[in-house]
C-alpha positions in Angstrom: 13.2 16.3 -25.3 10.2 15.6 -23.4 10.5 15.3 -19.3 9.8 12.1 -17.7 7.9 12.0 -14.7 10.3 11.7 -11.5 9.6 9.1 -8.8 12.1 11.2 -6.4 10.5 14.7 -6.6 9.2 15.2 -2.6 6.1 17.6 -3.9 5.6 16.3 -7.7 1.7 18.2 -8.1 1.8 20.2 -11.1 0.4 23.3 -9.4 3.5 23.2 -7.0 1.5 22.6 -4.4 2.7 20.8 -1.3 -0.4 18.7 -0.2 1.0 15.7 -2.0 4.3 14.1 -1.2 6.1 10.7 -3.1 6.7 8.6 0.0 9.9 7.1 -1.3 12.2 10.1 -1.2 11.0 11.2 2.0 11.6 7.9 4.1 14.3 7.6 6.7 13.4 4.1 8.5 14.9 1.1 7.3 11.8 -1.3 8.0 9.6 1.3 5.9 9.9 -0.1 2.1 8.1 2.0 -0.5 7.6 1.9 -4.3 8.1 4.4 -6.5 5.6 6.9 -7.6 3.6 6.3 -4.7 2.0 8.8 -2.6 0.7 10.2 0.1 -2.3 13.4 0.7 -0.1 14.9 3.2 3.3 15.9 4.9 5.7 13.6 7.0 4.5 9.9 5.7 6.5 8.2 8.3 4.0 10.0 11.3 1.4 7.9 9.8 3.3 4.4 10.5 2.3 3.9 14.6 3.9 1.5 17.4 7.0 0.7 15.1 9.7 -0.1 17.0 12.9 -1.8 15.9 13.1 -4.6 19.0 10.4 -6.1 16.8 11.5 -5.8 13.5 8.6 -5.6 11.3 8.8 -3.6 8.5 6.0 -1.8 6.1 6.2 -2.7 2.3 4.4 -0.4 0.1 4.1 -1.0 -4.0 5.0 1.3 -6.7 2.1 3.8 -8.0 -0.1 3.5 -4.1 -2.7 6.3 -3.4 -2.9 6.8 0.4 -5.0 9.4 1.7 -4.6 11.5 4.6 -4.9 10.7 7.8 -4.6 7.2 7.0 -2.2 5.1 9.7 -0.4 2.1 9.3 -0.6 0.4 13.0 2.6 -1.9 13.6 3.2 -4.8 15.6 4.2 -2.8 18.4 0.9 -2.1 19.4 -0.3 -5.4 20.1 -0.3 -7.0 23.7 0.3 -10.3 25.3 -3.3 -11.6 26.2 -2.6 -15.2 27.0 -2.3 -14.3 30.6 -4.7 -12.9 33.2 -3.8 -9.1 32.4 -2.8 -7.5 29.2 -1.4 -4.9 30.8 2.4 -4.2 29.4 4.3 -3.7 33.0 7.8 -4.4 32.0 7.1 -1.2 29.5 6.7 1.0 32.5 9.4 3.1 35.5 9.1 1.0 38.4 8.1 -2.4 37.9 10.9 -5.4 37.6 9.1 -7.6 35.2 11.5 -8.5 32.0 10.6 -7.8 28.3 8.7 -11.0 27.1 10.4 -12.9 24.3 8.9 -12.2 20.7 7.5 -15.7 20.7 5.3 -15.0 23.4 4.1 -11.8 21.6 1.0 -11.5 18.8 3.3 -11.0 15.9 1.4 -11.1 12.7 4.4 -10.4 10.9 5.2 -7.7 8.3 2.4 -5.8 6.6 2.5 -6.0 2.9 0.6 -3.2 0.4 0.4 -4.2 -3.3 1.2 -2.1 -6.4 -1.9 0.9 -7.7 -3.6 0.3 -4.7 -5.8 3.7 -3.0 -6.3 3.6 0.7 -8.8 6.2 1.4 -8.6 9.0 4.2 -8.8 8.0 7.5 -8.1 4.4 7.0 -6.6 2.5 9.7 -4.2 -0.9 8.5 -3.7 -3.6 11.2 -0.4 -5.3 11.8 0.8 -7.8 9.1 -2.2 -6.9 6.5 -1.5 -7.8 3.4 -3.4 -6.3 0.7 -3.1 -7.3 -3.1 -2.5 -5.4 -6.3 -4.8 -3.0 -7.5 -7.5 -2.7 -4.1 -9.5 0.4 -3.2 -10.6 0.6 0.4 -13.0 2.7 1.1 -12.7 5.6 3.6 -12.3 5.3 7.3 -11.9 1.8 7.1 -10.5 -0.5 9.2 -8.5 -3.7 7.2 -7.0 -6.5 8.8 -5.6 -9.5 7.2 -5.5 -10.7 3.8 -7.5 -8.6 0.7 -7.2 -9.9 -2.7 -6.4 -8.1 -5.9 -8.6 -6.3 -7.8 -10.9 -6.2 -4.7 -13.2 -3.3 -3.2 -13.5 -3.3 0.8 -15.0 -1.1 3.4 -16.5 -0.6 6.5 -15.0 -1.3 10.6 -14.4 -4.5 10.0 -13.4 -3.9 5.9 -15.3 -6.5 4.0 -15.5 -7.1 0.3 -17.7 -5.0 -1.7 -16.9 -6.4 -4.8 -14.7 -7.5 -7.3 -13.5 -3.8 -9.2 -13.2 -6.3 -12.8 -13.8 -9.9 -14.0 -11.5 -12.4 -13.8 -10.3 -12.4 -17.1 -9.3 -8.8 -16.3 -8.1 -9.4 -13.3 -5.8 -11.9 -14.8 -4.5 -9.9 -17.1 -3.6 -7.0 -14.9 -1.5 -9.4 -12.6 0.3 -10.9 -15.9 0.9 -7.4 -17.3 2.5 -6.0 -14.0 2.3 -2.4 -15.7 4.0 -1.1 -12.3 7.3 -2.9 -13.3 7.8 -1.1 -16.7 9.7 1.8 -17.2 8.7 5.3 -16.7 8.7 6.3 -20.2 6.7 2.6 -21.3 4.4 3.9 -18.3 4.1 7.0 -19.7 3.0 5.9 -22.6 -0.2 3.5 -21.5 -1.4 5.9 -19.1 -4.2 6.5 -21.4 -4.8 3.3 -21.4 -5.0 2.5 -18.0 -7.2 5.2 -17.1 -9.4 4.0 -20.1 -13.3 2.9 -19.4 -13.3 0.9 -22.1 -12.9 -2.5 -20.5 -13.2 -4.8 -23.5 -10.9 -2.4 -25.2 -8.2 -2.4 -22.6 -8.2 -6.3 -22.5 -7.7 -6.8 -26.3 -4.6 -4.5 -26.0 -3.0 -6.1 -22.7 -3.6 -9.6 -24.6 -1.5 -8.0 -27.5 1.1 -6.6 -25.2 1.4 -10.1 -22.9 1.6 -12.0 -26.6 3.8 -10.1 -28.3 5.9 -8.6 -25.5 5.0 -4.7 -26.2 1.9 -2.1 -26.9 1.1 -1.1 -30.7 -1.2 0.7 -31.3 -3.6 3.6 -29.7 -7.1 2.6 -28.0 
């Protein structure tokens, strides 16, 4: 019987290397929510999620089948300050001074930050509180991405900003009807031919024949 892929193997590169870790199996924080099959170029994923801290409660949703290179940090909520009044500084944080914590309300909050499903961050990417970036984005390395990117979209650069679309929206459509990430692993297993395919006009005729008839005949 042939062996399934497993989304809960820590070090899953065929070489047996450890560069490579799933993130799921590996997390320990209860505001750190992460698909299966998603991964990370490195050791420790949870060292990459910055100024989380449970007062606040945000929490970090990753999607099933993410590529996240190294050195890429998810910055939390925590690490915004007050700036509504003369000084940002954060005294009630410190030994010494007597100012009380400031109510969330009267914090920046930008609320929980949200990764779609097959999306790549590249290395050295840094993600601002309450991002949220849609299905199927690249971002290009060393970038810095704040609020919202749509699916199927190419960004970059310190602010990111779009490149480009990656398809058409036909494509693009079809991909967010398909939802490939939700199948099974074995149904996964199966289009990942596919999926990795060039063949554009090729791959849409057989995710119209899969969203029509409800499953894949057929090889491309």
């Amino acid at each position: 019987m042939k062996t399934l892929p497993n989304p809960n193997e820590i070090f899953p590169l065929k070489s047996g290397l450890e560069s490579v870790t799933y993130i799921k199996p590996t997390i320990k924080n209860k505001n750190i929510i992460v698909g299966e099959f998603s991964y990370y170029a490195g050791q420790d994923f949870e060292r990459q999620v910055t100024h989380h801290y449970d007062f606040i409660g945000d929490r970090l949703i990753i999607g099933k089948f993410c590529q996240i290179g190294f050195g890429v940090e998810f910055m939390m909520n925590g690490a915004n300050h007050a700036m509504s009044g003369v000084s940002t500084f954060p005294f009630y944080i410190f030994k010494g001074f007597s100012q009380d914590a400031p109510s969330l309300d009267k914090l920046p909050i930008k609320g929980d930050t949200v990764v779609g499903n097959d999306v790549w961050i590249g290395q050295g990417s840094l993600i601002l509180p309450g991002a949220k970036i849609g299905d199927g984005v690249i971002i290009g390395a060393s970038s810095v991405v704040g609020g919202e990117i749509p699916p199927y979209s190419i960004v970059a650069g310190n602010p990111a900003r779009l490149v480009r679309k990656r398809f058409d929206d036909e494509m693009i459509n079809l991909l967010l009807g398909l939802k490939w990430w939700n199948k099974s692993v074995a149904e996964i297993e199966n289009l990942s031919e596919i999926l990795s395919s060039d063949d554009l006009e090729s791959v849409k005729e057989k995710i119209k024949e899969m969203l029509g008839n409800g499953e894949f005949k057929g090889d491309l």
